[in-house]
N, C-alpha and C positions, 0 to 999 in steps of 0.2 A: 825571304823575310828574316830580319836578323833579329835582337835584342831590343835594338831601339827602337825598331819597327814594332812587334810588340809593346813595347812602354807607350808609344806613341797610340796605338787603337786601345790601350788601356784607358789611360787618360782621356782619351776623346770618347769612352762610352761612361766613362764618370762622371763625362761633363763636355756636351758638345758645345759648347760658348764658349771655350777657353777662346782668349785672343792666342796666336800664333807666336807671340814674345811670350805668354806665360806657357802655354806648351812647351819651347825653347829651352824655359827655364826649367822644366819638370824632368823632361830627358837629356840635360843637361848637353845641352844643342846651342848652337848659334841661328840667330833668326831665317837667314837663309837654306841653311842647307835643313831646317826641319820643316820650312814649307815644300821643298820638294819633296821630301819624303813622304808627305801628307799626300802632295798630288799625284805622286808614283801608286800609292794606295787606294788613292782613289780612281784614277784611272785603269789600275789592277783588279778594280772591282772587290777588293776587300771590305773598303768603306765606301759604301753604298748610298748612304747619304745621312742627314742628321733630322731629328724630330723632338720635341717637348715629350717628356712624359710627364702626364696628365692624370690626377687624381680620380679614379675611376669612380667611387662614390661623390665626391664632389661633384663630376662632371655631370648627376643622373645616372649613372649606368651600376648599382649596386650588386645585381647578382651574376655570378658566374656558372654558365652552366657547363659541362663537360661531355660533350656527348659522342656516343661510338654507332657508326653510322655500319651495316653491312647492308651489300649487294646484292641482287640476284642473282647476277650476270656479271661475267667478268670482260666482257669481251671490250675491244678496243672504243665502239662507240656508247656502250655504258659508262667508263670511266669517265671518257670525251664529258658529254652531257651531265653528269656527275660532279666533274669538277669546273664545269661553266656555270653550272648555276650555283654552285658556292659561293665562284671567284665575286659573283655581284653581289651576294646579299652581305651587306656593312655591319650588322651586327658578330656576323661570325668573325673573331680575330687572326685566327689559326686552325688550319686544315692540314694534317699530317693523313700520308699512307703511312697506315700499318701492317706489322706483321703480326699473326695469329688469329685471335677469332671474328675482330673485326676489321673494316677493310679502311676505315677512316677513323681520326678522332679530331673535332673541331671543338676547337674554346669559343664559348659565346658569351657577350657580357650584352645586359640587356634590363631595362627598368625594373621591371616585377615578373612576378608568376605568370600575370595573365598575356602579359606584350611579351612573354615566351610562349604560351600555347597558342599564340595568335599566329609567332614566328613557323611553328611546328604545323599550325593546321593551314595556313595560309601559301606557305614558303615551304618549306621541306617536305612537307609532304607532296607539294606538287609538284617536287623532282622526279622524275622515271627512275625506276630501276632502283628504288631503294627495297631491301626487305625485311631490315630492322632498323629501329632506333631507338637507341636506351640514352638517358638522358640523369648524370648524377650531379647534382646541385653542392657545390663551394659552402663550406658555412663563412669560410672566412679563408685567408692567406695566411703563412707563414712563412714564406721566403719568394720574390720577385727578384728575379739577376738582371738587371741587362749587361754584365760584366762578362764576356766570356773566362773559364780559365784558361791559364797558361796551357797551347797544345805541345803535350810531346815533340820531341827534337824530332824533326823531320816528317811531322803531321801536316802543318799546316798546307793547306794547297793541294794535298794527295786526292781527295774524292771530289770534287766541284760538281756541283749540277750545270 
């Protein structure tokens, strides 16, 4: 991945509608050879695919909640089941393992307090294998990226899941 390759996933995460002529124009490309480079990317799996971002209070979903999940058990079919019953539930947006005192933390965005304790008594708790959960409530945002920055010369691509 070279410079224009970065300009190019820059641009496209400021703004996934560009038409492929005004990309062209932005990295200072010719029409051709910057659609190949787009589809080199994407069939490289760096650009994964494209989505609207959606105004999360507008949409209903005002509150954010934060929550650090730990385990009882570490073993290979607690995580298993752990992280299957995550993957369904639609309100959770993001599920990170962590390291230190606890073993997950998932972003939840969800109407009010109560369609969270419903989420919690209903859904999460009926996952096995949990033995805590603390849960700290967003009052609001002050910085949303979807921009990654610039990685280090020789970053990008070294760790891939």
């Amino acid at each position: 991945m070279d410079a224009v390759d970065l300009q190019i996933i820059r641009e496209l995460q400021a703004d996934g509608r560009l038409s492929n002529q005004d990309l062209a124009d932005r990295v200072r490309l010719s029409p051709s050879p910057c659609l190949r480079r787009v589809r080199r990317l994407e069939e490289a799996g760096l650009i994964r695919g494209y989505t609207a971002m959606v105004d999360q209070v507008a949409f209903g979903l005002p509150v954010t909640v934060f929550v650090r999940i730990r385990l009882e058990r570490h073993t290979a079919e607690a995580v298993r089941l752990f992280e299957e019953h995550v993957a369904v539930i639609e309100h959770i947006q993001d599920c990170y393992l962590m390291a230190g005192s606890s073993d997950y933390l998932l972003r939840i965005v969800i109407e009010d307090l109560e369609a969270y304790e419903s989420l919690v008594r209903h859904r999460i708790h009926a996952i096995p294998g949990i033995a805590s959960i603390e849960s700290s409530f967003a009052f609001g945002s002050v910085k949303q990226s979807r921009t990654y920055p610039r990685p280090a010369p020789g970053a990008a691509g070294r760790s891939r899941r």
